[in-house]
C-alpha positions as CSV (number, residue, x, y, z in Angstrom):
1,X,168.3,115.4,-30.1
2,X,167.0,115.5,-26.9
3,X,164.6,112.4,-25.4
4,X,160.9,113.5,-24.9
5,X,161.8,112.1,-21.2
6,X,163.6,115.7,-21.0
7,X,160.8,117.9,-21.4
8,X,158.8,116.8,-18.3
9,X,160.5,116.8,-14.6
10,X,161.7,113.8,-14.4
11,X,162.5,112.6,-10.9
12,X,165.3,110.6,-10.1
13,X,165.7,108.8,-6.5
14,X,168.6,111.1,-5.8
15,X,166.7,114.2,-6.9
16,X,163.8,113.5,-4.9
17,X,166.4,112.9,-1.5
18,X,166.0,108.8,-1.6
19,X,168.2,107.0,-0.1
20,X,171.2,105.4,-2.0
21,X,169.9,101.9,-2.1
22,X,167.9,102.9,-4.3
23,X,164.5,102.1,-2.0
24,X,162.8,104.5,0.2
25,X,159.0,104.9,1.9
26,X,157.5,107.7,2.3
27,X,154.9,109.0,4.7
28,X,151.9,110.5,2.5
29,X,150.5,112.8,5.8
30,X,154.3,113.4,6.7
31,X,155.7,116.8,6.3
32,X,158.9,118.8,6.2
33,X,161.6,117.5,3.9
34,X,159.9,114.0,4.1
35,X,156.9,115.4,2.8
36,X,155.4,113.3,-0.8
37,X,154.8,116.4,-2.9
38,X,153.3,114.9,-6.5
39,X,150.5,117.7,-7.0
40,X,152.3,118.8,-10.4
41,X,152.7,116.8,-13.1
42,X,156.0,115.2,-13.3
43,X,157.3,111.5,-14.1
44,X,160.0,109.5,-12.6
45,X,163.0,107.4,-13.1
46,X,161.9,105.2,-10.5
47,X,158.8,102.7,-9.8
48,X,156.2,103.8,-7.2
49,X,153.3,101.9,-5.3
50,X,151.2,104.0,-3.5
51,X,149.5,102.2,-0.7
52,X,146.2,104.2,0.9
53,X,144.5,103.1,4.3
54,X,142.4,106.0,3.9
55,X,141.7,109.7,3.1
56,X,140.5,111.4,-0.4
57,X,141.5,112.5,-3.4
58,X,142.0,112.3,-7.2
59,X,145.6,110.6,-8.9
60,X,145.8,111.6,-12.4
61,X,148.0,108.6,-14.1
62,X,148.4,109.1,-18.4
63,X,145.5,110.8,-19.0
64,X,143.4,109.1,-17.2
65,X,141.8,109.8,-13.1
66,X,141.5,107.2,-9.8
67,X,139.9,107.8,-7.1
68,X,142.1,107.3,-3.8
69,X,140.4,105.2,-1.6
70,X,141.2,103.3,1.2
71,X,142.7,100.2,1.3
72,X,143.8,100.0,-2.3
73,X,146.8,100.4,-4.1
74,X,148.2,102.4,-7.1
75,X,150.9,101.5,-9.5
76,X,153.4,104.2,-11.0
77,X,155.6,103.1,-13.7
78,X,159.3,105.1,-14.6
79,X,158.4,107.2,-17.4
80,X,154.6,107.7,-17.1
81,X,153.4,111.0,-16.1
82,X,151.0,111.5,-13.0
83,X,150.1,113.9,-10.2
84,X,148.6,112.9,-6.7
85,X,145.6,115.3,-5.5
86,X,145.0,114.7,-1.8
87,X,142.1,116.2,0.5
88,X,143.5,113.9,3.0
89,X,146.7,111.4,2.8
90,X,146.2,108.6,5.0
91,X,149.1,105.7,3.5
92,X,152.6,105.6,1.8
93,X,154.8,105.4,-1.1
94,X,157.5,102.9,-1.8
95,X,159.8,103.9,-3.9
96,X,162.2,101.9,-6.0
97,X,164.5,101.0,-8.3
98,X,164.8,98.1,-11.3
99,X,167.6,96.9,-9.6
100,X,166.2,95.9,-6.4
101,X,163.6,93.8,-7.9
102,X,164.4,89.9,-8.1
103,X,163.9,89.0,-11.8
104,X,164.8,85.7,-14.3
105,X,167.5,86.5,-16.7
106,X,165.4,88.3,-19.6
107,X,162.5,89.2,-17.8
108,X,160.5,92.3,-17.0
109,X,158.9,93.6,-14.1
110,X,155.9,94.1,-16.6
111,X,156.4,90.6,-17.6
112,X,156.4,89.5,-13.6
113,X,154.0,92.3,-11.6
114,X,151.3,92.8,-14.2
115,X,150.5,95.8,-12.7
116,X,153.5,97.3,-13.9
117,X,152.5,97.0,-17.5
118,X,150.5,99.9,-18.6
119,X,148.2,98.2,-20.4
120,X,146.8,97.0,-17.4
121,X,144.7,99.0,-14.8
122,X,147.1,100.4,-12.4
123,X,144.6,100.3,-9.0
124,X,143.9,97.2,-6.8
125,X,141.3,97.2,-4.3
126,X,142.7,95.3,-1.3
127,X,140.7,92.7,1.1
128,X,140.6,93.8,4.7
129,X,142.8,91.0,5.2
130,X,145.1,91.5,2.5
131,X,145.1,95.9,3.3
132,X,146.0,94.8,6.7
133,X,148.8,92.3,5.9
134,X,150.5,94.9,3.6
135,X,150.3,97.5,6.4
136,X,151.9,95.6,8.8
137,X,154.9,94.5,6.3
138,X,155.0,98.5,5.1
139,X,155.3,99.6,8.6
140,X,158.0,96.7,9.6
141,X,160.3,98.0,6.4
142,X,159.7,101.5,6.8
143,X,160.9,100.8,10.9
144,X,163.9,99.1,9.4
145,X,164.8,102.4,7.2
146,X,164.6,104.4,10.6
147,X,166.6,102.0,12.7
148,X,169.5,100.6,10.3
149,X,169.4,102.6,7.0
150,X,171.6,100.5,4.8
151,X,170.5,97.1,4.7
152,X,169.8,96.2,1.1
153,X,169.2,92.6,1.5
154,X,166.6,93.3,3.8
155,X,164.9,95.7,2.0
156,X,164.9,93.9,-1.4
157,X,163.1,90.7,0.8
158,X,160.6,92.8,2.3
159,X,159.8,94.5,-1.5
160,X,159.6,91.0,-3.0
161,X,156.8,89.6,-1.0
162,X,154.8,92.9,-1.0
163,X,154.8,92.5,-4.9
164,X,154.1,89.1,-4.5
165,X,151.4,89.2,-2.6
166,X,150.3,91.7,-4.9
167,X,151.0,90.1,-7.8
168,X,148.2,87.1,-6.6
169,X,146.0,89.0,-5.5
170,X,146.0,91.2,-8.7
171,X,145.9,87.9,-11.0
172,X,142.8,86.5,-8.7
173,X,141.1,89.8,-9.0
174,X,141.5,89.7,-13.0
175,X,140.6,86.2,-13.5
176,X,137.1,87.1,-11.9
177,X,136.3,89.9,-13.7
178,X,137.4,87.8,-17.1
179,X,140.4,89.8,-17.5
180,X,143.7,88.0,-19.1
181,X,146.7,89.1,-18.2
182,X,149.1,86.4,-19.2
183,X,150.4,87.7,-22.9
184,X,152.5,85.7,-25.7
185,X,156.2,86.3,-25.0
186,X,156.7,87.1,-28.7
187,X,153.8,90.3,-28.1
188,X,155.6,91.4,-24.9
189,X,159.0,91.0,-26.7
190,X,157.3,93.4,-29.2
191,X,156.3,96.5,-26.5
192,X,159.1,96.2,-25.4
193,X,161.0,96.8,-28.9
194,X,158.2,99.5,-29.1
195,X,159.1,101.3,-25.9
196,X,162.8,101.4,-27.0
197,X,162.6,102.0,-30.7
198,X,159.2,104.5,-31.1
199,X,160.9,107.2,-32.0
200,X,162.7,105.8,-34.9
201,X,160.0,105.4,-36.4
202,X,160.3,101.2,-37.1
203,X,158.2,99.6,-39.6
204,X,156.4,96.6,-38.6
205,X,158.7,94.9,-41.0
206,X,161.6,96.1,-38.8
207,X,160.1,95.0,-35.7
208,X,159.0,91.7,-37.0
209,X,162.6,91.2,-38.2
210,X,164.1,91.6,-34.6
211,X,162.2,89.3,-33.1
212,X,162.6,86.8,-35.8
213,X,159.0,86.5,-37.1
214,X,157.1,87.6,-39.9
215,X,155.0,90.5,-40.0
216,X,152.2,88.8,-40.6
217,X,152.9,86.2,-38.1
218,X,153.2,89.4,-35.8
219,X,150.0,91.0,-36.9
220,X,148.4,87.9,-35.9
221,X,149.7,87.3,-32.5
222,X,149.1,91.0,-32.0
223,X,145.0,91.1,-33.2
224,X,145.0,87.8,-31.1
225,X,146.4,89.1,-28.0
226,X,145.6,92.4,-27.8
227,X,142.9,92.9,-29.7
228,X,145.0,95.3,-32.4
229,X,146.9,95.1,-35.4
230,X,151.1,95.6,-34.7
231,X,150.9,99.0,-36.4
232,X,148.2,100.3,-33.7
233,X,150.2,99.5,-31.1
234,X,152.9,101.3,-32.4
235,X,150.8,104.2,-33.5
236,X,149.3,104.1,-30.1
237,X,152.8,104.2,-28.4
238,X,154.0,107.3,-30.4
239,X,150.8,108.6,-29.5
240,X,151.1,108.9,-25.8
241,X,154.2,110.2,-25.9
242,X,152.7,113.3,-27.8
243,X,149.8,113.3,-25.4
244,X,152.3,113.3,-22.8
245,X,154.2,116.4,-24.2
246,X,151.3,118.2,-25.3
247,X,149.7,117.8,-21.5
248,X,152.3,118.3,-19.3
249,X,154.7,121.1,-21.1
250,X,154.6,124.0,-22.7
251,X,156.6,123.2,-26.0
252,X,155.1,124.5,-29.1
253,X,153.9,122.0,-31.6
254,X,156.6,122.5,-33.9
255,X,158.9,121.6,-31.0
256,X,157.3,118.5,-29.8
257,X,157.0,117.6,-34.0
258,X,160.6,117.4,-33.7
259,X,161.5,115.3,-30.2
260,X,159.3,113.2,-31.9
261,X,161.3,112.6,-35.1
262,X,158.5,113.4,-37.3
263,X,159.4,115.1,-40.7
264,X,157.6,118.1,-40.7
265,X,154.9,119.6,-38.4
266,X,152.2,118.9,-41.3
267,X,152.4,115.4,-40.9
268,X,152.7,115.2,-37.4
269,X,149.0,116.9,-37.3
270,X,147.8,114.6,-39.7
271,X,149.2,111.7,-37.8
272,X,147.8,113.2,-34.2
273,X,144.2,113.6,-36.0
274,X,143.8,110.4,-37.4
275,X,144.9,108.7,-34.1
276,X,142.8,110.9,-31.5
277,X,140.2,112.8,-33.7
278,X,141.7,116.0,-32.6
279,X,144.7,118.9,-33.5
280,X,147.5,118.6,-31.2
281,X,146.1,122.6,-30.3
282,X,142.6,120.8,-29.9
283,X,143.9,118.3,-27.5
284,X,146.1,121.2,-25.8
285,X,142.6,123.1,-24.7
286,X,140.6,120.4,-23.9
287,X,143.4,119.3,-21.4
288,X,145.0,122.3,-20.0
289,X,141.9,122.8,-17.2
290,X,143.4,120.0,-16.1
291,X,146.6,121.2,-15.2
């Protein structure tokens, strides 16, 4: 059976001409074959962070709308699905792979950049300071790629202390609006099962098991955490995903019923009802202006 990832263009960094190191930067008021086109929905394979000195526009990221504005930034996560609506495009796009970013053993990038967990808002609004810090590394790198092409190592240090300095100044802009970001490694253990496991339909039970708790120990730390029972973040996975299909494609509901391992159609209405307070035909026609 195929993946949901299937039904919705999913672009690769070969597919979308990167370059083999699996980094590139891309001009956002370029054009020709360098040209950023993201004004259809599509997801990727890849990790984006959209850097704007300026212009206008909407970005559309899982349902929900940002407003490009200058000096901020916007983080894309492999998998999520999201199309960039610019009046004007003043800024850049670095694109890159997992395996370019400088992790412990067992740890996430959600785990390390915040950002990159979708729980968390995916726009930062950058100091003048900081906006013109990042422009002058973006620019350096993105010289680099012109002049020498095929220096890894060099491009992995420059992406590290971009998402560094991102990663501070993302935490210190939390921590004053009372926002925690910092999660129980047991809870992030948990997405993480979620993310791989949703569509076999796990019981908390199951997932509770793998990670060597109980469930009701896992129900706590959950409702402590993230302010939900384990079930509703499950549900709530399962959820997008059918969001996702129903938004960006074209498959009938029968069809998306069955990517998603549900048993019949009939219960995957009931289950999309009880979770959004619509039909997944309801949540079609409220959505499809949008696309």
């Amino acid at each position: 059976m195929s993946r949901p990832e299937t039904f919705i263009p999913a672009y690769s960094i070969k597919t979308k001409e990167m370059r083999p190191q699996g980094f590139d930067i891309l001009n956002l008021s370029a054009s020709g074959n360098r040209e950023y086109d993201s004004s259809h929905l599509h997801r990727h394979t890849f990790y984006e962070l959209f850097y704007f000195y300026g212009g206008e526009g909407r970005h559309e990221i899982d349902f929900r709308e940002y407003r490009v504005e200058g000096s901020s930034i916007h983080f894309v996560s492999p998998g999520q699905i999201h199309k960039l609506v610019l009046k004007r495009g003043n800024g850049f796009v670095i694109c890159f792979t997992e395996d370019l970013v400088q992790l412990r053993q067992r740890e996430t990038i959600a785990e390390k950049f915040p950002f990159y967990d979708n729980s968390n808002s995916p726009v930062l609004a950058l100091s003048k300071e900081l906006a013109g810090e990042l422009g002058f590394l973006i620019e350096s790198v993105a010289r680099e790629l012109r002049l020498r092409h095929g220096d890894t190592e060099l491009f992995r240090s420059y992406l590290s202390v971009i998402l560094l300095r991102l990663r501070s100044e993302y935490i210190t802009s939390a921590t004053n609006r009372g926002l925690q970001l910092l999660k129980n490694k047991k809870v992030i253990a948990f997405r993480n099962l979620i993310n791989e496991h949703f569509l076999d339909h796990w019981s908390v039970s199951e997932y509770a098991s793998r990670l060597n708790l109980s469930p009701n120990h896992l129900n706590a730390l959950c409702k402590k955490n993230e302010g939900r029972s384990a079930i509703t973040l499950v549900h709530e996975r399962l959820l997008l995903e059918a969001r996702r299909l129903l938004f960006a494609t074209d498959l009938h509901v029968k069809e998306i019923s069955y990517a998603l391992n549900f048993e019949d159609i009939s219960y995957f209405n009931r289950f999309f009802k009880n979770h959004s307070g619509l039909t997944p035909n309801a949540f079609r026609d409220q959505f499809s202006k949008n696309r």
